[in-house]
N, C-alpha and C positions, 0 to 999 in steps of 0.2 A: 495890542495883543493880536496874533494874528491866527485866526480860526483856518481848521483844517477843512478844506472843501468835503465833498460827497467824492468826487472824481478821486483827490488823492488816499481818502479811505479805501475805495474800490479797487485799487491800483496794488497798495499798499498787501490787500489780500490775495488780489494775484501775485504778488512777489515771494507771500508768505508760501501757501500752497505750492508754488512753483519750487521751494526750498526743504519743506518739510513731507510736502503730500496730502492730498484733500482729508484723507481720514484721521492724521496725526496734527491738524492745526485746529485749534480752537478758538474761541473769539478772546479769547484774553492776549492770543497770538496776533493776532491782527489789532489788535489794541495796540498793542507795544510797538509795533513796527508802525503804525499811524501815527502815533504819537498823541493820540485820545484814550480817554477809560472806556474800561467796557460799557456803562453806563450811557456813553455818545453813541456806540453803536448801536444799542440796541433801541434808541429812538431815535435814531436815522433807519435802521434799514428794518432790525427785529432780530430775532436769533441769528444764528449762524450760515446757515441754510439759506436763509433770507439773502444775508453777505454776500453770498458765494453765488447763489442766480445771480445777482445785481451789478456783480464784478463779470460774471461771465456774459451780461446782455452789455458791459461798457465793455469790452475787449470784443465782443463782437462789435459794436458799432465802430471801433477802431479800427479792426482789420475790414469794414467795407469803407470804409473815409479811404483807406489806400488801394483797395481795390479801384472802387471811383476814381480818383487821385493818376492812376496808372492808364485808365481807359479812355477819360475825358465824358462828357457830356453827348448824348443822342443829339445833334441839330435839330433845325426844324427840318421837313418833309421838304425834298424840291434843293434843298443844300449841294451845290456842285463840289464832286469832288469826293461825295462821302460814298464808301461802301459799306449796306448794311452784313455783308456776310463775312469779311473783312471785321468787322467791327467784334461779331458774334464769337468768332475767333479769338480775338484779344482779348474779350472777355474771360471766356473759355480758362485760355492759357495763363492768363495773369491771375485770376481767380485760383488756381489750382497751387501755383507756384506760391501765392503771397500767402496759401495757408501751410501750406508745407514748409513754409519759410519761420514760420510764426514762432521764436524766442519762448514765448508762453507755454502753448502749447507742447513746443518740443521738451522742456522742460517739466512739464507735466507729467507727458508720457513717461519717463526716465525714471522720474522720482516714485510715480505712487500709478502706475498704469493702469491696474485692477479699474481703481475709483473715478482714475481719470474719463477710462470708458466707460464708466456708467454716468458720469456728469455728461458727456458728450452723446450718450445715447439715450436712457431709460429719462435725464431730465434736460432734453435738449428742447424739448418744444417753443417754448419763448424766444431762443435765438432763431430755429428755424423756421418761425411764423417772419422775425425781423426780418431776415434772410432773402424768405420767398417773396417778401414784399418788397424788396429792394431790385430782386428780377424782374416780379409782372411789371414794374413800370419802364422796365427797360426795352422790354418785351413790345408791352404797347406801343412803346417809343417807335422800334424797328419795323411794327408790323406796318406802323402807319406809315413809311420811307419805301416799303416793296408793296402797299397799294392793296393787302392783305388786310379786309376786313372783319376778320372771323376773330372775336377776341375771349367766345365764351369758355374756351380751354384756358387761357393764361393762369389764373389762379392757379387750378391743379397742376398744368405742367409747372410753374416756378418753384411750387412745394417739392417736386421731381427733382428739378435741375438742382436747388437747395441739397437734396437727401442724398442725389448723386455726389456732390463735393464734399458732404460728410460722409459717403463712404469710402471714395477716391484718398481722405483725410486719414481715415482710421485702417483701412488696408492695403497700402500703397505698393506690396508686392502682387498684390492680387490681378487678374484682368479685369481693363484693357490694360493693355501694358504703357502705362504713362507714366516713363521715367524721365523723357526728355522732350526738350519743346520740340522738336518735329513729331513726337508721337501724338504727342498732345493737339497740336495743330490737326494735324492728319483725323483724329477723333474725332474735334473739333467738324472741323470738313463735312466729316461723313454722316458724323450723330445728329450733333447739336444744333449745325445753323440748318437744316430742314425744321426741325422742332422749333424753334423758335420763331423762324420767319413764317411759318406755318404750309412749308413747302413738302410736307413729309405726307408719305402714302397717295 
């Protein structure tokens, strides 16, 4: 007999909501498409609600696995060859592109926008704690490569850089005008890698 994981549950619920919309899918919805009763659900995750954060902190860990995936790894300090500004950069860009890229997400928006934006805003805190913690270590990573010891901002700028790319996400006609990778670069350039390497002001 083969048991349905936690992963293909969570999955399963993004597929649902991506098809119906956050407010019109229920857990008997996400039952059926799992191919478990409601009854599994609700003592794996708990009500609906529960569901649907849990789905929404595995589709974020997915979308930074490719993030990561796209940028490669910080070296150590002293690495010939590597630029840290260069690198801040790719982050930047690759970051922007793979959420704007995002299947789910875009799907999301389409089907049930209202709800979408409030899961991604009024209850996004969990992902964007995961988020900013996935910078500050990158963060430290670089400061230590330009020799930059001051690390007592990272926390709050990461939660920044995090809130920027959820807004960059959810208003993408708005400025800066980053519709294309030279602009995005260019932003990059001028914003970001002072911020992070801690070269700014």
């Amino acid at each position: 007999m083969t048991t349905t994981t936690d992963e293909a549950i969570l999955e399963a619920a993004l597929q649902q909501i991506a098809v119906t919309g956050v407010r019109r899918t229920s857990a008997d919805d996400i039952a059926r498409r799992a191919g478990v009763n409601r009854a599994t659900l609700y003592r794996r995750f708990g009500g609906r609600d529960d569901i649907l954060r849990a789905a929404y902190l595995q589709e974020t860990a997915r979308v930074l696995g490719i993030i990561e995936a796209g940028i490669g790894e910080v070296p150590e300090p002293g690495t010939d060859g590597f630029d840290p500004a260069a690198y801040v950069v790719e982050f930047f860009t690759v970051t922007i592109r793979t959420l704007r890229d995002n299947r789910i997400l875009r799907q999301l928006l389409e089907t049930d926008r209202e709800e979408t934006l409030v899961s991604l805003t009024f209850d996004a805190g969990p992902t964007l704690s995961v988020s900013a913690a996935f910078c500050a270590e990158r963060v430290r990573q670089l400061r230590a490569h330009v020799g930059e010891g001051r690390t007592d901002d990272v926390d709050a700028l990461s939660v920044t850089l995090a809130r920027l790319a959820q807004s960059l996400l959810l208003t993408p006609d708005g400025p800066p005008a980053l519709r294309t990778r030279p602009q995005m670069r260019a932003y990059a350039e001028l914003v970001i890698v002072p911020l992070v390497l801690g070269q700014a002001g």
